[in-house]
N, C-alpha and C positions, 0 to 999 in steps of 0.2 A: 703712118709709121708701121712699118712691117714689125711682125713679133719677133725676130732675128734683133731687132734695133730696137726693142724697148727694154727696160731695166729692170733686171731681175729682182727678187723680192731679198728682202734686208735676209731673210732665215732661210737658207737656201735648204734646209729640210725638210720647210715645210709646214704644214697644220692640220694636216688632214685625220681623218679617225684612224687608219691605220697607222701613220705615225706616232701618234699618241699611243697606240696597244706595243709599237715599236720599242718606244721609250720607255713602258711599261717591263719590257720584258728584259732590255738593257738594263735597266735598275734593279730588277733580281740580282746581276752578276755584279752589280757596282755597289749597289749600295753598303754591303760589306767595308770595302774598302773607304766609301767615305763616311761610314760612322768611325771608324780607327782615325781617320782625319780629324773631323769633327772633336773626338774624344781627347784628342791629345792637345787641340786646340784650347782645351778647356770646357767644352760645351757640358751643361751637369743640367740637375734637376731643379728649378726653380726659375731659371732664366726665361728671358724675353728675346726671341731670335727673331729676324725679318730674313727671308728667304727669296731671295730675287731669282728671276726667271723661272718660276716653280712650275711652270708647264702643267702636267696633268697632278702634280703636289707630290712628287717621290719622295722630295729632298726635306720637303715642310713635314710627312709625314716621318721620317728618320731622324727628323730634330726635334719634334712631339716625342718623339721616343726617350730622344735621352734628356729633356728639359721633365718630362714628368708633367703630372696633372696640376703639379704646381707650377708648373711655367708656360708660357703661351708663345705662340710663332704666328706671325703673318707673314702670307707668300704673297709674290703681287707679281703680275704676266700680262704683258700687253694685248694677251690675246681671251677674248672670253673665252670662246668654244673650250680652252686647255680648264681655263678657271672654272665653268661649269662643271666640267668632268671631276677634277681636283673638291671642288664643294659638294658632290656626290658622293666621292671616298669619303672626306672627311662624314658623313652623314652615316654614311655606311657603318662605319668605325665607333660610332657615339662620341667623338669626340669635342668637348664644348670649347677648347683653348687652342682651336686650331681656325685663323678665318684667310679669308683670299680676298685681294682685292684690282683689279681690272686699270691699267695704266704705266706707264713709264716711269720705273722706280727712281729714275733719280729727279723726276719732277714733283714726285707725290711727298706730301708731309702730314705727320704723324704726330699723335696726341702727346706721345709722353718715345723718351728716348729707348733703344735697345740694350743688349747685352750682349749682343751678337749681331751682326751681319753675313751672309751666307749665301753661294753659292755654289753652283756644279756646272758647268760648260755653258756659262754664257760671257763671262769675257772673250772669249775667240769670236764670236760674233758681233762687238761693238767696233765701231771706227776711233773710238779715242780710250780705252779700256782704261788709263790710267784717272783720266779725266772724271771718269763713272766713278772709278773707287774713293776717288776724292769727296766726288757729293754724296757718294753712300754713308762713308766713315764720320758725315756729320752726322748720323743718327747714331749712331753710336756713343753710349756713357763715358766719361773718363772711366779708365780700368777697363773695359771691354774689350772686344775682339772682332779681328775683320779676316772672316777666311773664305777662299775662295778654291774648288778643285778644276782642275782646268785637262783636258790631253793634250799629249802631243804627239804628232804621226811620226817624228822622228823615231821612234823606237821600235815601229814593229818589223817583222822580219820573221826570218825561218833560218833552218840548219839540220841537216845540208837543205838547201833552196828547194823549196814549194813552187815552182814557177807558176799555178793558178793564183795562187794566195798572196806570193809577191805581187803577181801582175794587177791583181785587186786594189793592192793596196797603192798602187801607183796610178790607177784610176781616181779614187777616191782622194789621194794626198791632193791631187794635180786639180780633178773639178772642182774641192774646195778652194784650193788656193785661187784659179781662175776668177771664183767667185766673188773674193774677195776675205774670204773666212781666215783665219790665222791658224794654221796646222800646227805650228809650234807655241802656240800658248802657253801650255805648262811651262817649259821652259822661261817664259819671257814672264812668268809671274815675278820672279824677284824683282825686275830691272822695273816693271807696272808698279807695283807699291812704294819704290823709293821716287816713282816718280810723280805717285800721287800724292806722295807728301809726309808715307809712314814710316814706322820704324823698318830698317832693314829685315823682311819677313824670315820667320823659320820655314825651314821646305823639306818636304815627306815625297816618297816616290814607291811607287807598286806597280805592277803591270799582270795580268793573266797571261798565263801561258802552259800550253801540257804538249804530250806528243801520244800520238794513237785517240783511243777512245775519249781522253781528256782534253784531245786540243776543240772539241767542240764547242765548250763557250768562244772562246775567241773565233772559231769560223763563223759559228751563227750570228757572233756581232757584228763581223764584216760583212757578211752576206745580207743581214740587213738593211746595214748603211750605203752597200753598193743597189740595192732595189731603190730603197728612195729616193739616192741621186741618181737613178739611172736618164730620167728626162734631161736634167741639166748636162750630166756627162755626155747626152746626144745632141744640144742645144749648142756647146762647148766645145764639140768636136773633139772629147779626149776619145770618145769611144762609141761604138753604135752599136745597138741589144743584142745585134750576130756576133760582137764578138764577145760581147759578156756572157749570153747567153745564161741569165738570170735562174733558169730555170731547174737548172742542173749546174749551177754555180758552187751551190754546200755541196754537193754529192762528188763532185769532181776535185776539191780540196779534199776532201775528207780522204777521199782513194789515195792522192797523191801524198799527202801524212805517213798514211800506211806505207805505202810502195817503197817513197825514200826515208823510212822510219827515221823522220825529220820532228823538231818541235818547233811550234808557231810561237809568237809573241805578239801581243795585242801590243796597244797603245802603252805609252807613257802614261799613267796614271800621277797630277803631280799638284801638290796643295802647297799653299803658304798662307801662311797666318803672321798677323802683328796685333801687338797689343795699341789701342788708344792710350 
């Protein structure tokens, strides 16, 4: 079998150490926004959260925050290498109510129930996302809470038009969709939850966005999300590196910000929570 005809991997972004430093630097700009999620969700000081897909533990270590030394989080990541790293911060950190554990969250079972269930962008990556939420929300107390932050690529954009920065993002919407990823997650959270079987969710929406010197979080986000799929995006045939031209990708949005004294719009940022 030629590598053209074999099947790509389930995570099309990835696992490597600089996606993890990638995701690291992503979570500076987010995690803001999902502790105001989290918070309104109910998440406080005492509880017991499980934090699915916790990758290098961004989301585990922002729900240690607001659960307090009295409450405890287990994140759990199918991948070691991320859980390694994630068991290093926490060690880093002194933190004793924060543990990780290695496997397929909705197969693995747990000593005593939670208080929370919790994620950040890993529904867009399952093939049955309503299905997962179902087996999740059994670990979940009566009275508890199931929230989950998801994007969506429908919402970014420019004005007047960024044509580098559009053009990115229509690399990026298109090779993840190819992939099989779900661009519109956030959005399709409500219709997931009613159909995993919960209460009709509350939903919260934020997105980054600046124009000049401020639109740089959101280019540096997309600039790095167009670096890591750039192999798939050439595998995919949405795009080949001459014409991304990764190199000078940020430098070239950034000019054209200025030039057409345009504002950029990152992603849909978009949560929903229901109560057990």
């Amino acid at each position: 079998m030629n590598e053209d005809s074999e099947s790509p991997p389930a995570y099309v972004l990835g696992h490597s150490w600089r996606e993890i430093d990638r995701l690291k630097a992503q979570a500076r700009l987010i995690d803001p926004i999902t502790k105001r999620f989290f918070r309104e969700a109910g998440l406080e000081k005492g509880m017991r959260v499980l934090d699915i897909g916790s990758g290098a533990g961004d989301v585990a270590l922002l729900a240690a925050d607001l659960v307090g030394a009295s409450g405890t989080v287990v994140g759990v990541d199918r991948v070691s290498m991320a859980v390694e790293e994630a068991r290093k911060r926490v060690t880093a950190r002194s933190l004793n109510n924060v543990t990780f554990r290695v496997g397929d969250p909705a197969d693995l079972a747990f000593d005593q129930p939670f208080d929370a269930v919790v994620g950040r962008y890993v529904m867009q990556f399952q093939k049955d996302p309503a299905a997962m939420i179902g087996k999740l929300a059994s670990h979940v107390r009566p009275g508890g809470v199931v929230v989950f932050h998801e994007l969506d690529w429908g919402g970014v954009g420019s004005f007047p038009p960024v044509p580098t920065f559009d053009r990115a993002c229509r690399w990026g919407a298109e090779t993840l969709h190819l992939h099989g990823t779900e661009t519109r997650m956030g959005a399709k959270l409500y219709r997931t939850f009613v159909e995993a079987g919960l209460s009709p969710p509350t939903l919260r929406l934020e997105a980054l966005l600046g124009g000049g010197p401020n639109a740089m979080d959101v280019l540096t986000l997309l600039a790095g999300i167009i670096e890591t799929l750039l192999p798939e995006m050439e595998r995919l045939c949405v795009a080949v590196a001459a014409d991304v031209e990764i190199e000078t990708l940020l430098e070239r949005m950034s000019e054209e910000v200025e030039q057409y004294r345009s504002i950029v719009i990152g992603h849909n940022q978009i949560a929903a929570w229901s109560p057990i």
